[in-house]
C-alpha positions in Angstrom: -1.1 11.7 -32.2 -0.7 12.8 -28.5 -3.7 12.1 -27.5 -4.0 8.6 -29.2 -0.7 8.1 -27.1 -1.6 9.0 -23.9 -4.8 6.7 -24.8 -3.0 3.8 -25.1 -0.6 4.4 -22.1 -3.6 4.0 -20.5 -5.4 1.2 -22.3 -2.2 -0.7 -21.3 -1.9 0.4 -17.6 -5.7 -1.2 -17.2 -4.7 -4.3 -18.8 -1.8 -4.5 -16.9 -3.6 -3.5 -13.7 -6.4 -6.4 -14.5 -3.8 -9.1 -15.1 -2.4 -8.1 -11.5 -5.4 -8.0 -9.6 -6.0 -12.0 -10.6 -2.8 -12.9 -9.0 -3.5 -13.3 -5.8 -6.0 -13.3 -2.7 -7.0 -10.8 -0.5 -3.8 -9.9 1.7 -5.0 -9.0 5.6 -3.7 -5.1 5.5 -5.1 -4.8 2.0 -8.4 -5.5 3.2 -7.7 -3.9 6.8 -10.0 -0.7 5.5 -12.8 -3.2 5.4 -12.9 -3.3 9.0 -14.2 0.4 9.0 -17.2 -0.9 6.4 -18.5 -4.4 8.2 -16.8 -3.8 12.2 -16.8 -0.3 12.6 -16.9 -1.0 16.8 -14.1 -3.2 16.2 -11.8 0.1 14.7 -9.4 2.3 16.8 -11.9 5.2 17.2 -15.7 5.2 15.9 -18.5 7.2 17.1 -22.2 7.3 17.1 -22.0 4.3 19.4 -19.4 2.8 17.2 -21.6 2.7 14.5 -19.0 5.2 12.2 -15.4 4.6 12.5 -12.6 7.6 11.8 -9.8 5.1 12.4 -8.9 2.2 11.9 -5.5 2.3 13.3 -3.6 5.1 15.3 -2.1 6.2 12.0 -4.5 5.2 9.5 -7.6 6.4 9.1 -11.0 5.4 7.3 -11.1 7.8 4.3 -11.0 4.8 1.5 -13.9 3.0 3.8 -15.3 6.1 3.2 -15.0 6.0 -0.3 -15.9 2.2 -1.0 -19.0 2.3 0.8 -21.6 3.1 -1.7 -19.1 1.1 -4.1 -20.1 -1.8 -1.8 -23.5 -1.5 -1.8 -23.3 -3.3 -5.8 -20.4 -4.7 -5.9 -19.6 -8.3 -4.4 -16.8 -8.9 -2.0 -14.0 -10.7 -4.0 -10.8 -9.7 -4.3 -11.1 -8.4 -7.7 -14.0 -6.8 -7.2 -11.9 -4.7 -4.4 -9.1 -4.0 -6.8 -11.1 -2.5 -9.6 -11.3 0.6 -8.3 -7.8 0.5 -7.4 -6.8 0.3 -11.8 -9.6 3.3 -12.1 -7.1 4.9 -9.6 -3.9 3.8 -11.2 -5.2 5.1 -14.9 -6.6 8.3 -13.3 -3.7 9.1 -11.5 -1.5 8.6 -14.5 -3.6 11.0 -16.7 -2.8 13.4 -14.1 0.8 13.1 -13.7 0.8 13.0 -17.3 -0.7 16.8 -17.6 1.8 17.8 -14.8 4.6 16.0 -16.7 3.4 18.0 -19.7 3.6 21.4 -18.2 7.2 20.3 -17.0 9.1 18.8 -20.2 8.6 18.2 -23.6 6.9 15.6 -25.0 9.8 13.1 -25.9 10.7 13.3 -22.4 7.4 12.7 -21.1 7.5 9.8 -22.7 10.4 8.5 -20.9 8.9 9.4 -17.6 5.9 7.3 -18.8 8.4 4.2 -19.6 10.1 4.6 -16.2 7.4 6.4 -13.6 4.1 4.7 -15.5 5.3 1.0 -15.9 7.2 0.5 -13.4 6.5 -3.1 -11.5 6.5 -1.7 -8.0 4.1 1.3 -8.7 1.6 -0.7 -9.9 1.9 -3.4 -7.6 1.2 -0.8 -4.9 -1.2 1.0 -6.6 -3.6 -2.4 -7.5 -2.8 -4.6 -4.8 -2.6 -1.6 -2.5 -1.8 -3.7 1.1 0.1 -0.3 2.5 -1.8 1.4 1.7 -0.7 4.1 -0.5 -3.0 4.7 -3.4 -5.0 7.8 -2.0 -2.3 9.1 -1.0 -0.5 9.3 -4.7 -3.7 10.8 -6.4 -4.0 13.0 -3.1 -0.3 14.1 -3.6 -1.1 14.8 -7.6 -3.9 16.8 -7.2 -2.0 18.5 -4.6 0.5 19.6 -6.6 -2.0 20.3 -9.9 -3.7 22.5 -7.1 -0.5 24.0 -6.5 0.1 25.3 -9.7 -3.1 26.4 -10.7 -3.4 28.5 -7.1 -6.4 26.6 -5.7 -4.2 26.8 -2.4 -7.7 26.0 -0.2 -8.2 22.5 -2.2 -4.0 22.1 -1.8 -4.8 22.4 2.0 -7.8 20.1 2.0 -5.5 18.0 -0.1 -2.9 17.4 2.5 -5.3 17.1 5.5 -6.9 14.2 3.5 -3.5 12.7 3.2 -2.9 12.8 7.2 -6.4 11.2 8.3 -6.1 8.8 5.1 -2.5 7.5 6.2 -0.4 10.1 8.9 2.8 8.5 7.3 1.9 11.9 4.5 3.6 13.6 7.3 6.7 12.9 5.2 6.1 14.0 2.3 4.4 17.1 2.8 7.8 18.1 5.4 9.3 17.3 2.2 8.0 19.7 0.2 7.1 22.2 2.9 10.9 22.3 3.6 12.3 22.7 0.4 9.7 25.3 -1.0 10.8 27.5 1.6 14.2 26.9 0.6 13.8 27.2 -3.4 10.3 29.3 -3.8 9.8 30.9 -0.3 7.9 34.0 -1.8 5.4 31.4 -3.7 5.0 29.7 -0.2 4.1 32.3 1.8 1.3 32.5 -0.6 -0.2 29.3 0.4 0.2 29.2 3.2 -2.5 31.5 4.3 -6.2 30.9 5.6 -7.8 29.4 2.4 -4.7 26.6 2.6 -5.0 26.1 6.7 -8.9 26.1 6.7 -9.0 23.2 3.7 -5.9 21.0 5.8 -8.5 21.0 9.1 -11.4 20.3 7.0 -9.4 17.3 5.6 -7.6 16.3 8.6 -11.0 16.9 11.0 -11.3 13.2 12.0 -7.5 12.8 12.9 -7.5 15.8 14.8 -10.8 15.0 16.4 -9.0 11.8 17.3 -6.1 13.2 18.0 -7.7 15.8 20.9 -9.7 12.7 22.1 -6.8 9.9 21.9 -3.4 11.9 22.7 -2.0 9.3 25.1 -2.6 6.5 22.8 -1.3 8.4 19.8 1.6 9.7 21.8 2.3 5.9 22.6 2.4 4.8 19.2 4.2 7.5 17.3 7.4 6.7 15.6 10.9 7.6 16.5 13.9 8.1 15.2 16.8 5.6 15.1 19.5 4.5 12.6 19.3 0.8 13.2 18.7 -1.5 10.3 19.6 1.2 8.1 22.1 -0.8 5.7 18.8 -3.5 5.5 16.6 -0.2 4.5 19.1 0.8 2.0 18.9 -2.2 0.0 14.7 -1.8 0.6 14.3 1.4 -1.3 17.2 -0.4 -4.0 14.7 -2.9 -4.3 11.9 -0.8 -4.9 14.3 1.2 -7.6 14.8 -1.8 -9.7 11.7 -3.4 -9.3 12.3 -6.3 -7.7 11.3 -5.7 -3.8 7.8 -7.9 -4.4 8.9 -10.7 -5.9 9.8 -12.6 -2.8 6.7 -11.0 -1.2 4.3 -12.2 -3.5 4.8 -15.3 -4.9 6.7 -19.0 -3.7 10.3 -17.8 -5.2 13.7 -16.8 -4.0 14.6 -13.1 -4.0 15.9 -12.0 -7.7 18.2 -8.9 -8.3 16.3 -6.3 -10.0 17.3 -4.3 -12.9 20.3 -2.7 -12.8 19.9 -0.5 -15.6 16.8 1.2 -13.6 19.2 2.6 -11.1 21.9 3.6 -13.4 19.2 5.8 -15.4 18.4 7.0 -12.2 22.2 8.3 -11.8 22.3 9.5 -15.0 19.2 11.4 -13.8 20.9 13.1 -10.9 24.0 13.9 -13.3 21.9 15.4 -15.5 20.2 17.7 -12.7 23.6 18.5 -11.1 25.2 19.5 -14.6 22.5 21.3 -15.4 21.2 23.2 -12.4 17.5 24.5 -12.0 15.5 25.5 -9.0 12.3 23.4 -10.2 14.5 21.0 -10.1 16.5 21.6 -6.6 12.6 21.7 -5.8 12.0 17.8 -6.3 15.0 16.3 -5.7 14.8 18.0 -2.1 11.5 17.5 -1.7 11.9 13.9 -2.5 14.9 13.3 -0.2 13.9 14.5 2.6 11.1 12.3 3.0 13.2 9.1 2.1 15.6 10.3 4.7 12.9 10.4 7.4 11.8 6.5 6.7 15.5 5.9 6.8 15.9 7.0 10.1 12.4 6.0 11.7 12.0 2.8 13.8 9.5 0.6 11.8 9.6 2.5 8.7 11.3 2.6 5.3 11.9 -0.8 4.9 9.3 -1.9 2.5 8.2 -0.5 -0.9 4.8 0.9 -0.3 6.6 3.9 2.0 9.1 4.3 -1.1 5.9 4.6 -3.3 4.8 8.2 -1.3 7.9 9.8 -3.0 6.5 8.6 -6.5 5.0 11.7 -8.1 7.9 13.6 -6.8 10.6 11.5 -8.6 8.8 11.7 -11.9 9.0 15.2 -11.5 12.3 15.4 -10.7 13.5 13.1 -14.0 11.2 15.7 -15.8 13.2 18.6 -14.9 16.2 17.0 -15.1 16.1 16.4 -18.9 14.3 19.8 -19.9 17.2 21.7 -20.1 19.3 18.8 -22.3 19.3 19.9 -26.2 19.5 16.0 -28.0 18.2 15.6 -30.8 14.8 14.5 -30.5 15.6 10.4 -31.7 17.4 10.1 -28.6 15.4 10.9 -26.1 12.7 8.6 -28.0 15.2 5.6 -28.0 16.0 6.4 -24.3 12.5 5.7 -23.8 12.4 2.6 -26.1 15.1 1.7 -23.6 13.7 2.1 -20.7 10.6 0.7 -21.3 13.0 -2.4 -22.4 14.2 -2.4 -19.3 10.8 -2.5 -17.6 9.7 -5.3 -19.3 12.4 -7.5 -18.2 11.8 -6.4 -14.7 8.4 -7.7 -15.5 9.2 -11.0 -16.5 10.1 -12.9 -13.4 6.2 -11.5 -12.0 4.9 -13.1 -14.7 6.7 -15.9 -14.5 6.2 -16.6 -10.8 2.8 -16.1 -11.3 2.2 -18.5 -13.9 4.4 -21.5 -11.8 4.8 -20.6 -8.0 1.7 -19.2 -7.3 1.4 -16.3 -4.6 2.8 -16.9 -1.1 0.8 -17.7 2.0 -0.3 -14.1 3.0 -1.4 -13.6 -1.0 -2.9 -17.3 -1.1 -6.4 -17.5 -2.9 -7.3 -21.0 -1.0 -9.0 -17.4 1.3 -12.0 -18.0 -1.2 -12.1 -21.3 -0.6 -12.2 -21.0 2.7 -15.2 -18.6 2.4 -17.2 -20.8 0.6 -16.4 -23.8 3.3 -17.3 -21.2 6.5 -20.6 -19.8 4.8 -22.3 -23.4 4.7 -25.1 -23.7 7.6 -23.7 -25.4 10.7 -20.2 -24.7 9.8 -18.1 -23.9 13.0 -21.0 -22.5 14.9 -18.9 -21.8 17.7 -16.9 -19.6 16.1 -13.4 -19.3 13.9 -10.2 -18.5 15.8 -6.9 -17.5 14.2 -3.8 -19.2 15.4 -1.6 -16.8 13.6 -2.0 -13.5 11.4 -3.3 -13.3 8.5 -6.8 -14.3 8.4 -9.6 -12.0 9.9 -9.6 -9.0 8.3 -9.8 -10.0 4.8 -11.9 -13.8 5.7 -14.6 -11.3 7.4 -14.7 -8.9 4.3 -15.3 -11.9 2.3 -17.5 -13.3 4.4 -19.2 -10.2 4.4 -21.3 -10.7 7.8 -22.1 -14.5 7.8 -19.1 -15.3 10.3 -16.6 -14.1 12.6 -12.6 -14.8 12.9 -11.3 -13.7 15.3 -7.8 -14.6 17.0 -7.7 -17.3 19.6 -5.5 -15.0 21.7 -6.4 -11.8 22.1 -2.7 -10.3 22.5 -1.5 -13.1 19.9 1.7 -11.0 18.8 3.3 -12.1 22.4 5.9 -14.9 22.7 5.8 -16.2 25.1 2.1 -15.6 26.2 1.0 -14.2 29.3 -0.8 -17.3 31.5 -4.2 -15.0 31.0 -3.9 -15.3 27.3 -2.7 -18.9 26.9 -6.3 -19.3 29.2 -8.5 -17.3 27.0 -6.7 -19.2 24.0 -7.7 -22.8 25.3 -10.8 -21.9 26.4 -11.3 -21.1 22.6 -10.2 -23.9 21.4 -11.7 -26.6 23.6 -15.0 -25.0 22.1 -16.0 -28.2 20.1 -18.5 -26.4 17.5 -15.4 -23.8 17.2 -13.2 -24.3 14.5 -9.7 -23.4 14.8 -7.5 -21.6 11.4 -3.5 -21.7 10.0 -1.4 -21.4 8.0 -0.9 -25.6 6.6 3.3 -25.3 6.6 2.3 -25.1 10.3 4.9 -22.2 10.6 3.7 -19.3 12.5 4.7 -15.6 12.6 3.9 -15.4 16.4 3.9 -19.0 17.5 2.4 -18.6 20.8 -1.2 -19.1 20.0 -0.7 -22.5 18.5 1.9 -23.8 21.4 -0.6 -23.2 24.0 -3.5 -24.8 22.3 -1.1 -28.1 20.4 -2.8 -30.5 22.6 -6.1 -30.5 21.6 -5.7 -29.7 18.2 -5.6 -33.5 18.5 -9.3 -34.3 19.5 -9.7 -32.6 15.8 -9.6 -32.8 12.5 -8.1 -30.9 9.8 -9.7 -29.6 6.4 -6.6 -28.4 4.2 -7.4 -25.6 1.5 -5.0 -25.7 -1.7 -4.0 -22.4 -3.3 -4.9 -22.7 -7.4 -1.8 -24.2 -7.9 -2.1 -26.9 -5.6 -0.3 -25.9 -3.2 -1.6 -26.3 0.5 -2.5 -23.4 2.1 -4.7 -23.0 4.7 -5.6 -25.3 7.6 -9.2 -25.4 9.1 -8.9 -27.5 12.3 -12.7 -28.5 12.8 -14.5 -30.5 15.1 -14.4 -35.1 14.8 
């Protein structure tokens, strides 16, 4: 009976997970590992001539490249394609939380964990879609902590040093729970850490630290720091992600919708339940979990957007876990609670679904991108070139593409607004390129607009080639050659 129950926990996270991953197009950061696969030269740091990149960006580095390379060797590019792996990831990582969940509670309250923790809109979102990207890093935090209680502490190690050169954002949550097991199980700490745990976290962490000892200027540049402005907007962020409704808005042509409010009040209840009934495990996870949501609280650029929120994921299950073992119900209530719950998570569902079926995705999600492939992979097609007037369109239209063009941005600092006078030059120069073809976004309104006000004037000596998302809705603008 348990088994056929976990089976079909499963069975309905896949489905789930496949009806997600046909939502939507290729979003630029979701395909920003692909750079390390097909433009390795074109990463943060490569070597071997630039033929091998370790990172992609300052902070994220190329471990799921690493991964998906021999994936891509028979697999086609499509957006699906890329997300398959990503339900293998979200079913896996569930079986394993579910064994950890197991060894914490009972079974009727595992069940609830599964109804809140398992079905949850954002975590899956996250997991399939995975633009953060966060999905390593919750079945690196999992195995961690499996490692953990099994006394493996040399894979724990090599656990979190995957974590730092897969995203260095981890930094979070293993202060997290560095700092509050040497506040609730210091002797079981100074187990770990000893050589096994510190020779698996440079093993894992090698290409960051290689980077790191290489790069320290630039990584010293870009590192995060601490500040307490738009703290009230990050508040209601991580309330979003809570009750499910921080990627409505994100995703699809809609207005913003509250979000379940009976997902945060089982959350208080949670806490009540953990304060009235005090246990270190669970002082364990509720500090471990804080702290890191405390850090993107008070970090300039950070916090504000569910896939941070998502790092603290297998913690909070945890902690709901420990909170209701102690709690003697009768076993029917804890089942109804999850009934409940799951209830809950359906209706926080609904509006997804909905938007899905009549708004379609929103610009950034738009699947006019395949279109556009098929249109730039014809012979003679903008020979000169394809140049981005705003973000959004190289990373994941070069994955795609896989080789048989280029986009690039038609300023090279593109983010500035004004532009300096030498980028405005090197954007015109681009664009008066007449077997170039120049790329937006069709509502013609730009996140940085000062590619497309230095080049407006000759966008008329072209014309335009408008992409429609599936349901009709323009999308994309290809400004080609008369």
């Amino acid at each position: 009976m348990t088994r056929s129950f976990f089976a079909i926990t499963v069975l309905t996270l896949a489905i789930l997970g496949f009806i997600v991953a046909g939502w939507c197009g290729l979003h630029q950061d979701e395909a920003l590992f692909l750079k390390a696969i097909y433009s390795p030269s074109n990463c943060q740091f490569s070597i071997k001539h630039g033929k091998i990149a370790l990172m992609i960006m300052p902070y994220v580095g190329a471990l799921k490249a690493a991964i998906y390379t021999v994936y891509l060797k028979v697999a086609p590019v499509t957006p699906l394609s890329l997300r398959l792996p990503m339900i293998v990831l979200l079913c896996g990582f569930t079986l394993l939380m579910i064994r950890l969940w197991c060894r914490l509670a009972r079974l009727e309250i595992v069940a609830i964990v599964i109804a809140f923790a398992s079905f949850h809109p954002i975590f899956v979102l996250t997991i399939v879609l995975d633009w953060g990207p966060v999905a390593l890093q919750l079945l690196l935090t999992s195995l961690g902590l499996h490692a953990w209680r099994r006394g493996w502490y040399g894979l724990v190690g090599l656990c979190a040093g995957l974590m730092i050169w897969d995203k260095a954002v981890a930094v979070w949550v293993l202060t997290g729970v560095t700092v509050s097991a040497a506040i609730f199980y210091r002797q079981e700490l100074r187990k770990v850490l000893g050589w096994r745990f510190f020779t698996g976290l440079v093993l894992g962490a090698l290409p960051y630290l290689y980077y790191y000892w290489k790069m320290r200027q630039i990584v010293m540049a870009t590192q995060a720091h601490l500040s307490s402005g738009g703290l009230y907007d990050k508040v209601m962020a991580l309330r979003g992600t809570l009750d499910g409704s921080a990627m409505l808005s994100y995703l699809f042509r809609t207005d913003a919708q509250p979000g379940q409010v009976g997902l945060l009040i089982f959350l208080l209840l949670m806490m009540l339940a953990a304060i009235t009934h005090p246990r270190r495990i669970t002082g364990f996870f509720a500090l471990a979990m804080a702290i890191p949501l405390t850090l993107m609280l008070f970090t300039t650029g950070a916090g504000g957007s569910a896939h941070h929120h998502m790092l603290v994921w297998p913690l909070l299950s945890c902690f709901i876990c420990t909170a209701l073992q102690p709690l003697r119900w009768p076993r029917w209530i804890f089942i109804v609670t999850a009934a409940c719950v799951l209830f809950l998570q359906i209706a926080a569902w609904h509006p997804y679904f909905v938007a899905a079926k009549f708004n379609g995705p929103r610009r950034e999600w738009t699947d006019a991108s395949t279109k556009v492939v098929t249109y730039l992979q014809q012979p003679g097609v903008c020979k000169g070139g394809v140049y981005a007037l705003d973000w959004g369109f190289s990373d994941n239209l070069n994955a795609l593409g896989a080789g048989k063009y280029f986009v690039d941005s038609a300023a090279d600092q593109w983010w500035l607004n004004p532009l300096p006078v030498t980028e405005q030059a090197r954007a015109v120069q681009r664009a008066e390129k007449h077997d170039a073809c120049l790329i937006e976004w069709s509502d013609g309104d730009p996140f940085f607009p000062g590619s497309k006000d230095a080049v407006k004037s000759h966008l008329e000596h072209r014309k335009q080639v408008v992409f429609n998302d599936g349901h009709g809705n323009p999308s994309i603008r290809l400004w080609v050659d008369k």
